[in-house]
C-alpha positions as CSV (number, residue, x, y, z in Angstrom):
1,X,-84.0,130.5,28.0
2,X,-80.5,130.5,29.9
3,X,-78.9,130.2,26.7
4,X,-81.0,132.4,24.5
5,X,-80.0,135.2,27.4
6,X,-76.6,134.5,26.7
7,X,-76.8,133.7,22.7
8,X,-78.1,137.5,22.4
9,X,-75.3,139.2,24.5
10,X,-72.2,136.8,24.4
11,X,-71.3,137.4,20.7
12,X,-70.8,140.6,22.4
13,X,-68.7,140.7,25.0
14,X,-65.3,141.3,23.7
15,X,-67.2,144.6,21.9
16,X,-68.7,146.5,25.1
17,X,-65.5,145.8,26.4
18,X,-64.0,147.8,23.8
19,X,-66.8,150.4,23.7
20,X,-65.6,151.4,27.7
21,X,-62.0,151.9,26.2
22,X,-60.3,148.6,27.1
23,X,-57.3,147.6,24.7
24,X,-57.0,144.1,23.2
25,X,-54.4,143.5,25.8
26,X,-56.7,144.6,28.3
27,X,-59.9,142.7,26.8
28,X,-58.0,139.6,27.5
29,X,-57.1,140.5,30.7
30,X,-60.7,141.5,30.9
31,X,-61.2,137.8,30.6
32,X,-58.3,136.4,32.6
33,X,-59.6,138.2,36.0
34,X,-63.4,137.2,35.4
35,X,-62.5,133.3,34.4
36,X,-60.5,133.5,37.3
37,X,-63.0,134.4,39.8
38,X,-65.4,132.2,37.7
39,X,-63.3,128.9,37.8
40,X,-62.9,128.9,41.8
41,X,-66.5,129.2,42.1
42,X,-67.6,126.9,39.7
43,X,-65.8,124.1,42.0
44,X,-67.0,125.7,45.8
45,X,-70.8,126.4,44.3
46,X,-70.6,122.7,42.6
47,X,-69.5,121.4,46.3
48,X,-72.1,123.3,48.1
49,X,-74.7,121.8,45.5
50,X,-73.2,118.5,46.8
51,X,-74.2,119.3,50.2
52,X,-77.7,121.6,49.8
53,X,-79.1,120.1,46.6
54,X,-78.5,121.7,43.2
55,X,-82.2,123.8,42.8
56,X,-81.3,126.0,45.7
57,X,-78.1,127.0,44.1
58,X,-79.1,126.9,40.3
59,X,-82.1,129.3,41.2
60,X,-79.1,131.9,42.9
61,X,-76.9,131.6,40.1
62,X,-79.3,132.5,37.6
63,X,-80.6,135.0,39.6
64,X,-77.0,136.9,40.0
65,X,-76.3,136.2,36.1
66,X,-79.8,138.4,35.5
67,X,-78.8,141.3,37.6
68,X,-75.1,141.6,36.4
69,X,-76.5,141.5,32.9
70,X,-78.9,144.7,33.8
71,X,-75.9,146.2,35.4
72,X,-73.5,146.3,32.2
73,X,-76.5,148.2,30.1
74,X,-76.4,151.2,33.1
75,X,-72.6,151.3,33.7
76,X,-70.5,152.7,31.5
77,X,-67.4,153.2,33.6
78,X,-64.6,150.9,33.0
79,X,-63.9,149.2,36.3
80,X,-66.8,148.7,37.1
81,X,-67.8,147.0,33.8
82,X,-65.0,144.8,34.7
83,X,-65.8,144.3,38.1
84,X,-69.8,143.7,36.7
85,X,-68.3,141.3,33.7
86,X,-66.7,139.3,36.5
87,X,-69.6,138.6,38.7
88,X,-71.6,137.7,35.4
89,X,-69.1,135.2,34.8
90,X,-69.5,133.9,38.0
91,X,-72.9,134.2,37.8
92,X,-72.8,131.8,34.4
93,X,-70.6,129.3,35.3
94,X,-72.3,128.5,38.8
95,X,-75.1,127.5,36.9
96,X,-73.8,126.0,34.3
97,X,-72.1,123.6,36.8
98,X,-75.3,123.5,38.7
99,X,-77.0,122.2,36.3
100,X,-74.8,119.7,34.4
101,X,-74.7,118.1,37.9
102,X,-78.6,118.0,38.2
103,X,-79.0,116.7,34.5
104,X,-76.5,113.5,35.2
105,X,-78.2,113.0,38.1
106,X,-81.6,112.8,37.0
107,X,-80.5,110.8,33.7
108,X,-78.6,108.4,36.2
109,X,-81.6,107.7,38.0
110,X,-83.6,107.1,35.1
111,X,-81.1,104.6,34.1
112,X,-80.5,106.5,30.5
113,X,-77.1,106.5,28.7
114,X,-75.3,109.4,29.6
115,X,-73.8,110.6,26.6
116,X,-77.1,110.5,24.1
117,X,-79.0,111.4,27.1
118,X,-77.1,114.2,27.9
119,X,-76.9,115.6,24.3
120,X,-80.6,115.5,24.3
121,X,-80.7,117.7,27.3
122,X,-78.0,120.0,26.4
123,X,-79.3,120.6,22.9
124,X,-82.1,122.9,25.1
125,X,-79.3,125.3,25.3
126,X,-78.3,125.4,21.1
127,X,-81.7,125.8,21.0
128,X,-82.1,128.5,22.5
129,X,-79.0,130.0,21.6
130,X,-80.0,130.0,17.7
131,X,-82.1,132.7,17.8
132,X,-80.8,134.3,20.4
133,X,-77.5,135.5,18.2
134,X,-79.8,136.6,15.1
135,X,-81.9,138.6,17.6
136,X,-78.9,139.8,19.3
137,X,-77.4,140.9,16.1
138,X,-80.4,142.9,14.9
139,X,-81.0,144.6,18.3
140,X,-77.4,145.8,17.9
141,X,-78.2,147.0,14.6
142,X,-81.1,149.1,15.4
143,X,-80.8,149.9,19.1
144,X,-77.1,149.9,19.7
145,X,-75.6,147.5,22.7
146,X,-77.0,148.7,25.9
147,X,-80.5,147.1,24.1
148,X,-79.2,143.5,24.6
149,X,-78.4,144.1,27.8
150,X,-81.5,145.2,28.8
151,X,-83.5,142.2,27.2
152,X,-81.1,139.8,28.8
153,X,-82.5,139.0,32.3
154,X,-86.1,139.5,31.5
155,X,-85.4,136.4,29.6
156,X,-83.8,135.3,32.7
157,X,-86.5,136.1,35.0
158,X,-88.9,133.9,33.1
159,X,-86.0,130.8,33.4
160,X,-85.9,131.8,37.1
161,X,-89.8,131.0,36.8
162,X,-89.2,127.5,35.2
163,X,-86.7,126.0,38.0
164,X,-89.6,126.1,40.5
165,X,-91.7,123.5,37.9
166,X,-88.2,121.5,39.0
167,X,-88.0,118.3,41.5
168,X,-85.1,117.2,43.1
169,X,-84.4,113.9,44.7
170,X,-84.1,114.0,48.4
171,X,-81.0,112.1,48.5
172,X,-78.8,114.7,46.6
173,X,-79.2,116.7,49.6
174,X,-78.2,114.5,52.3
175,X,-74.8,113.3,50.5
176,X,-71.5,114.3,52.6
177,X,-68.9,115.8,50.1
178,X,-67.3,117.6,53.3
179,X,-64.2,115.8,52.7
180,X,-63.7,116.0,48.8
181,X,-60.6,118.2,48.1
182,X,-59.6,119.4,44.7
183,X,-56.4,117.2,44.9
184,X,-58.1,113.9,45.2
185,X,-60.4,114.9,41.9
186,X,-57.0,115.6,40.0
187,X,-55.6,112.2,40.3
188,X,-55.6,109.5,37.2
189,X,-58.5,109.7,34.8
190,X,-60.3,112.9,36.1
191,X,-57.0,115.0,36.2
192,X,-55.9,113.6,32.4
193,X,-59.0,114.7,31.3
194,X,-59.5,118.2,33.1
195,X,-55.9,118.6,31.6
196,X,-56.8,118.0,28.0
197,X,-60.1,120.0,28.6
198,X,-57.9,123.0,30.0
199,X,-55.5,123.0,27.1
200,X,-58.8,122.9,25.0
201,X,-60.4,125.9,26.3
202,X,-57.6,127.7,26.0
203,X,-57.3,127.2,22.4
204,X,-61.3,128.1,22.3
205,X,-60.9,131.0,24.0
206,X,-59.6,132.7,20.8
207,X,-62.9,132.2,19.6
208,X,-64.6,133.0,22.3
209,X,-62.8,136.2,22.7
210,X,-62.0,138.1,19.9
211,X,-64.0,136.2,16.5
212,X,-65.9,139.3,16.9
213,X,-63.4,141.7,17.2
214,X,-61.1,140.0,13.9
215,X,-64.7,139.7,11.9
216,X,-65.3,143.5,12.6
217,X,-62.1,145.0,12.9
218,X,-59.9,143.1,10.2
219,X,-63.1,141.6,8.0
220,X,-65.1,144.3,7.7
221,X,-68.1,142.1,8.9
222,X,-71.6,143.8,10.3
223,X,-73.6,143.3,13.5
224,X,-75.5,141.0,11.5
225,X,-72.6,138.8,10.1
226,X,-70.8,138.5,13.6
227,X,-74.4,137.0,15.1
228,X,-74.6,134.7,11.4
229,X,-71.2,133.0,13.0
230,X,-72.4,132.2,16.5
231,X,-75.7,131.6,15.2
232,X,-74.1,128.7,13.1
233,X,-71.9,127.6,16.0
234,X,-75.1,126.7,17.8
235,X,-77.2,125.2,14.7
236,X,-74.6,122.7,14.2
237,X,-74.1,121.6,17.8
238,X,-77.9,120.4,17.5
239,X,-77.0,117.0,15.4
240,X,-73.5,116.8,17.0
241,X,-75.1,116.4,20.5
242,X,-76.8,113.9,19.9
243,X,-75.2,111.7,16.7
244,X,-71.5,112.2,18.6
245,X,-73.1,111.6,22.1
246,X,-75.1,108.1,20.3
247,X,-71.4,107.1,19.1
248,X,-69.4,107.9,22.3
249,X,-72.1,105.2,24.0
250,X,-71.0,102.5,21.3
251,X,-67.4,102.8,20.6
252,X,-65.8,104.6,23.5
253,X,-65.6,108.2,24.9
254,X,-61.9,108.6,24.1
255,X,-61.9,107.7,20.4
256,X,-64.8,110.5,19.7
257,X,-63.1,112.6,22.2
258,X,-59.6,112.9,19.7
259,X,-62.8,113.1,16.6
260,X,-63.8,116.3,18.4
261,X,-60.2,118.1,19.4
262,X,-58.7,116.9,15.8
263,X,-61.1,120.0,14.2
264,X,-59.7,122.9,16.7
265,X,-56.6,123.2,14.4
266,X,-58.9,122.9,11.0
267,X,-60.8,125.5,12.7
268,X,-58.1,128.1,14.0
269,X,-56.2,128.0,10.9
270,X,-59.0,129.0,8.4
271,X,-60.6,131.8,11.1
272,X,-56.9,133.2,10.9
273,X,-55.8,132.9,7.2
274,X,-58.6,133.4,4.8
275,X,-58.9,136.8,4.3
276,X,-63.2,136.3,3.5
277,X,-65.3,137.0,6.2
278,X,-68.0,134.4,5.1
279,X,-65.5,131.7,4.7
280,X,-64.2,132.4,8.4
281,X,-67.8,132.7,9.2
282,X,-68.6,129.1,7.7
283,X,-65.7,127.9,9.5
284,X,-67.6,128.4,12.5
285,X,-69.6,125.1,11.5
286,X,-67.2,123.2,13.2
287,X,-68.1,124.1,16.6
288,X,-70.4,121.4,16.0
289,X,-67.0,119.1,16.8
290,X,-64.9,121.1,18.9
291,X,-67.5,122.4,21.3
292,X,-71.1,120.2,20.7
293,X,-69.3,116.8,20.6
294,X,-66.5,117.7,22.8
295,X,-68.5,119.3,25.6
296,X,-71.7,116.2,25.5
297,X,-68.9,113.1,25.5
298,X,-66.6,115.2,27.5
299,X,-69.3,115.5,30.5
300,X,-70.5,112.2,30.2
301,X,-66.8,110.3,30.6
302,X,-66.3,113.2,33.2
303,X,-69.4,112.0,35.3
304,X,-68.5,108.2,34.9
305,X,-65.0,108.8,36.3
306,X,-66.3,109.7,39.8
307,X,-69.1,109.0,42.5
308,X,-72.0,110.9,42.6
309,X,-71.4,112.2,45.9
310,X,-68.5,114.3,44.2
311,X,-70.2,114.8,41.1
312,X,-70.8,118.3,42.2
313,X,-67.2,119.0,43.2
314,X,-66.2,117.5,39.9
315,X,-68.3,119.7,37.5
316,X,-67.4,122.3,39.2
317,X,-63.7,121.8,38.5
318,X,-64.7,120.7,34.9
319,X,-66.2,123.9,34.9
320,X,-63.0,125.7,36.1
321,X,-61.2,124.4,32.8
322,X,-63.5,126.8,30.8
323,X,-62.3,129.3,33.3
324,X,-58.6,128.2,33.2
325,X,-58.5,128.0,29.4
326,X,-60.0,131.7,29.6
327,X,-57.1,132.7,32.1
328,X,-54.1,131.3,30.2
329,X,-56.0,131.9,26.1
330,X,-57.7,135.4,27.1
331,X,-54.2,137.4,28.0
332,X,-51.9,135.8,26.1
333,X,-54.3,136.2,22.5
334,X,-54.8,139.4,23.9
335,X,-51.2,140.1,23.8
336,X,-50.4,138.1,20.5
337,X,-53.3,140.2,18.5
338,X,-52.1,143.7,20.3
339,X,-48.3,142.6,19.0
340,X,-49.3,141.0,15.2
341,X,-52.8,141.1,14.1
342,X,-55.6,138.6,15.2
343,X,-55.3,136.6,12.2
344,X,-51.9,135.8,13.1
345,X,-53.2,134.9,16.7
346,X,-55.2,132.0,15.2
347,X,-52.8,130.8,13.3
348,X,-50.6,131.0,16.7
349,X,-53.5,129.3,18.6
350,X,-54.2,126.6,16.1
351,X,-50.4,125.4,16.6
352,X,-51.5,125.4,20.3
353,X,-54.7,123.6,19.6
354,X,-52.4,120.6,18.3
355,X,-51.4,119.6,22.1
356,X,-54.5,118.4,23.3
357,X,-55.1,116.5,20.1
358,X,-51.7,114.2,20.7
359,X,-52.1,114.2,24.7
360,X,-55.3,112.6,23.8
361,X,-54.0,110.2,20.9
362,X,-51.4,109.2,23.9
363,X,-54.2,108.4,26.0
364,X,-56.1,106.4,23.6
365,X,-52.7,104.3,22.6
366,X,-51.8,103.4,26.2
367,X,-55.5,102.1,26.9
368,X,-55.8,100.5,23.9
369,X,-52.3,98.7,24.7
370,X,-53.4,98.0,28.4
371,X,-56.4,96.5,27.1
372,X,-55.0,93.7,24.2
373,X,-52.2,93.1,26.9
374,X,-54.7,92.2,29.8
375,X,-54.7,88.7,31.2
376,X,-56.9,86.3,29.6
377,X,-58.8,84.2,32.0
378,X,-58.9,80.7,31.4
């Protein structure tokens, strides 16, 4: 239900940003101040959940997300739709965090593998998100966008209803994280791959941030073809989830982990130089790689890197590299679309997406050579 909130109004975004009068420049900057706010709470909401048990805090987050969203549809003034956009950010990656933690958790305990486990869980959200996007799209059609706004948190308010069916092991609330700082999480391992996730996100946030605005603005696309593209990025996360989760169990997180970031370029490049809105729309398809797989194996080598009594602390700084790519991507697409066009900002990005691609081909060498040069024992 989270995600079908957040299928119908995130396709979205970038547009009622526009509607109050924002520039591109500004849209991205827009994004910058909110995934800012979002990626320092992500960690200190994740460390709280440490400390007070994750329910408490997913039930808070969700209900925050459900009130900002209500707030947008009534406020029409600029700052305050920024101001509003921000704490729905917030609001969104709290829980996302929140949850992630609890779902590792409870699969650990249950002695399940993390990465097919974990895609079966988080396919919930592509599930939901689906028809979320084609119902967003039509609403838009016939209502205009205050309408998805308004639907928004009652769907909320009924998730809000499902955490209480929730239980929560007592022991998740008696773990110390007082002394976890960032710094030790950002050391080895965990920091390469918050890195490569970072420089990830920031290549996604193209997508995530203006797709709409080039499909409308430059394509000529409808309401209705915009949600077609986010509908498809969801559909075809479904069989990635799990099939890319399955594989990451068998032959290694890293190997499908370079699988995954190897279709961002592919990706970029066709959004920003085919001049056909449904082939840039069918390009979409491969969010099944560079979000479904990446995000499923991605978590599960991130929660295997580090204890559970940080896990919390951890996903929430995993959850600031969604935030981080949106600080660095969001202003400086912004500015590259404002100054050329935004199909030259995909191309521009998809040169960009090529760096986490080779940091994580370097990464994949050097263990690979650790490993046939280990010590034998007789």
């Amino acid at each position: 239900m989270f995600y079908f909130a957040l299928g119908v109004t995130a396709p979205y975004f970038p547009v009622v940003l526009e509607e109050r009068g924002l520039t591109p420049s500004q849209i991205g900057l827009a994004f910058t101040i909110s995934n800012v706010a979002a990626g320092f709470s992500s960690y200190y909401i994740g460390r709280l959940s440490d400390r007070v048990g994750r329910l408490k805090i997913l039930l808070s987050s969700t209900v925050l997300t459900a009130i900002t969203y209500l707030l947008l549809a009534l406020i029409s003034d600029p700052i305050l739709t920024v101001t509003i956009f921000t704490l729905l950010m917030m609001g969104m990656g709290s829980a996302n965090t929140v949850v992630t933690a609890y779902s590792i958790d409870a699969l650990e305990r249950a002695g399940i593998s993390r990465g097919s486990g974990f895609g079966s869980i988080r396919i919930g959200g592509s599930i939901g998100w689906i028809p979320g996007t084609f119902l967003g799209g039509a609403l838009v059609s016939l209502f205009g966008l205050r309408s998805i706004f308004l639907l928004a948190p009652l769907v909320l308010g009924l998730s809000v209803l499902t955490v209480y069916g929730l239980g929560e092991d007592g022991r998740a609330k008696r773990q110390d994280s007082g002394d976890v700082s960032p710094v030790s999480l950002l050391r080895g391992a965990p920091g390469v791959l918050l890195l490569t996730m970072t420089l990830s996100f920031v290549a996604n946030s193209s997508i995530l941030s203006f797709l709409s605005l080039h499909l409308i603005n430059t394509l000529g696309a409808s309401p209705l073809e915009v949600s077609t593209a986010f509908a498809l990025m969801g559909l075809t996360e479904i069989p990635a989830m799990l099939y890319l989760g399955r594989l990451s169990d068998r032959v290694g997180r890293r190997p499908v982990l370079l699988l995954c970031l190897g279709a961002f370029p592919a990706r970029l490049a066709i959004s920003g130089l085919s001049p056909d809105r449904y082939v840039v729309i069918l390009a979409q398809t491969l969010n099944s790689f560079t979000f479904g797989g990446l995000y499923v194996v991605s978590i599960a080598y991130a929660s295997e890197l580090v204890p559970e009594r940080m896990r919390g602390a951890y996903m929430g700084l995993y959850g600031a590299t969604f935030s981080a790519g949106g600080v660095i991507g969001g202003y400086l697409w912004g500015s590259i679309a404002e100054a050329t066009s935004y199909a030259s900002m995909f191309q521009y990005s998809a040169l960009f997406s090529l760096i986490p691609v080779a940091l994580t081909g370097l990464a994949l060498r050097r263990q690979r050579r650790e490993v046939y040069s280990a010590p034998v024992a007789p």
